[in-house]
C-alpha positions in Angstrom: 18.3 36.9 26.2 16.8 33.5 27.4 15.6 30.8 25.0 11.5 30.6 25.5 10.5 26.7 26.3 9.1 25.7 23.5 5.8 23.5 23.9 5.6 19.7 22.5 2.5 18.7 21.2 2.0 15.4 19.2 0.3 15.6 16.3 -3.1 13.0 16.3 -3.3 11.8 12.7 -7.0 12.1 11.1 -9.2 9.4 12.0 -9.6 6.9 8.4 -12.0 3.9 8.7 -10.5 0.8 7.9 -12.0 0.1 4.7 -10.9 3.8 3.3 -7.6 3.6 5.0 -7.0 -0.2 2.8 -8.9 1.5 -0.3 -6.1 4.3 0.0 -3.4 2.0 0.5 -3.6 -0.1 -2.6 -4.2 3.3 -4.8 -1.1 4.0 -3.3 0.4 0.4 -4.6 -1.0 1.1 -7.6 1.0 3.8 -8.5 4.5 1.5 -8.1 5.4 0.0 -11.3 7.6 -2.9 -12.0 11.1 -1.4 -13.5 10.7 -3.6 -16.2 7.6 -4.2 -17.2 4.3 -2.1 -17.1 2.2 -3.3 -14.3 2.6 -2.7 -10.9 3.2 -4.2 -8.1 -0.6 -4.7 -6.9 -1.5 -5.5 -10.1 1.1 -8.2 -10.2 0.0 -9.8 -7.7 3.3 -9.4 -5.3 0.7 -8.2 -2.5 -1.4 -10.4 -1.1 -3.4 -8.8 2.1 -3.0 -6.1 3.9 -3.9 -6.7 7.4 -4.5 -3.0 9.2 -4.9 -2.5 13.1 -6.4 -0.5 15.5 -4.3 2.2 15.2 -4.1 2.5 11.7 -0.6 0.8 11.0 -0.7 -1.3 7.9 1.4 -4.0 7.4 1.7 -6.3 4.0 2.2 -9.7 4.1 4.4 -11.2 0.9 5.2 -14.8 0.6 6.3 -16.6 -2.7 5.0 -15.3 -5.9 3.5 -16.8 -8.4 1.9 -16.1 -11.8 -1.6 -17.3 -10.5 -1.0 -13.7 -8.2 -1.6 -11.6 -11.3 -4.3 -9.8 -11.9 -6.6 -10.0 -15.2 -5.9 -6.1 -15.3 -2.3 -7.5 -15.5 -2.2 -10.5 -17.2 -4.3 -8.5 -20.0 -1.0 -6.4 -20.2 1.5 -9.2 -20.0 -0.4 -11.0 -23.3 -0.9 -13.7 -20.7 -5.1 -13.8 -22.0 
């Protein structure tokens, strides 16, 4: 018995506005904890922008860290305040 073609279709990913797409994306990098200690990694400061195009793809840019990075959230948490 023949195989039946099967059809290709490409899924479209849902439409996000930019500003929901980035709100989603650093509740996402919120949820990504140091090993070590308790704060993660947003919080730490080891993310600095997040630059999002047209078609939705987000990139994160990460140069040298440095404690200035953290946030209060985190420094709070590391006794640092």
């Amino acid at each position: 018995m023949p195989e039946t073609p099967r059809s290709e279709t490409t899924a479209t990913p849902p439409t996000v506005e930019p500003a929901q797409l980035e709100t989603n994306v650093v509740a996402a990098l919120r949820t990504i904890y140091d090993p070590e200690i308790p704060v993660n990694i947003y919080d730490l400061g080891l993310i600095y922008q997040l630059d999002i195009d047209a078609k939705g793809r987000v990139d994160v840019w990460e140069p040298a860290w440095s404690p200035e990075r953290l946030s209060e959230d985190a420094k709070l948490k590391l006794g640092l305040l």
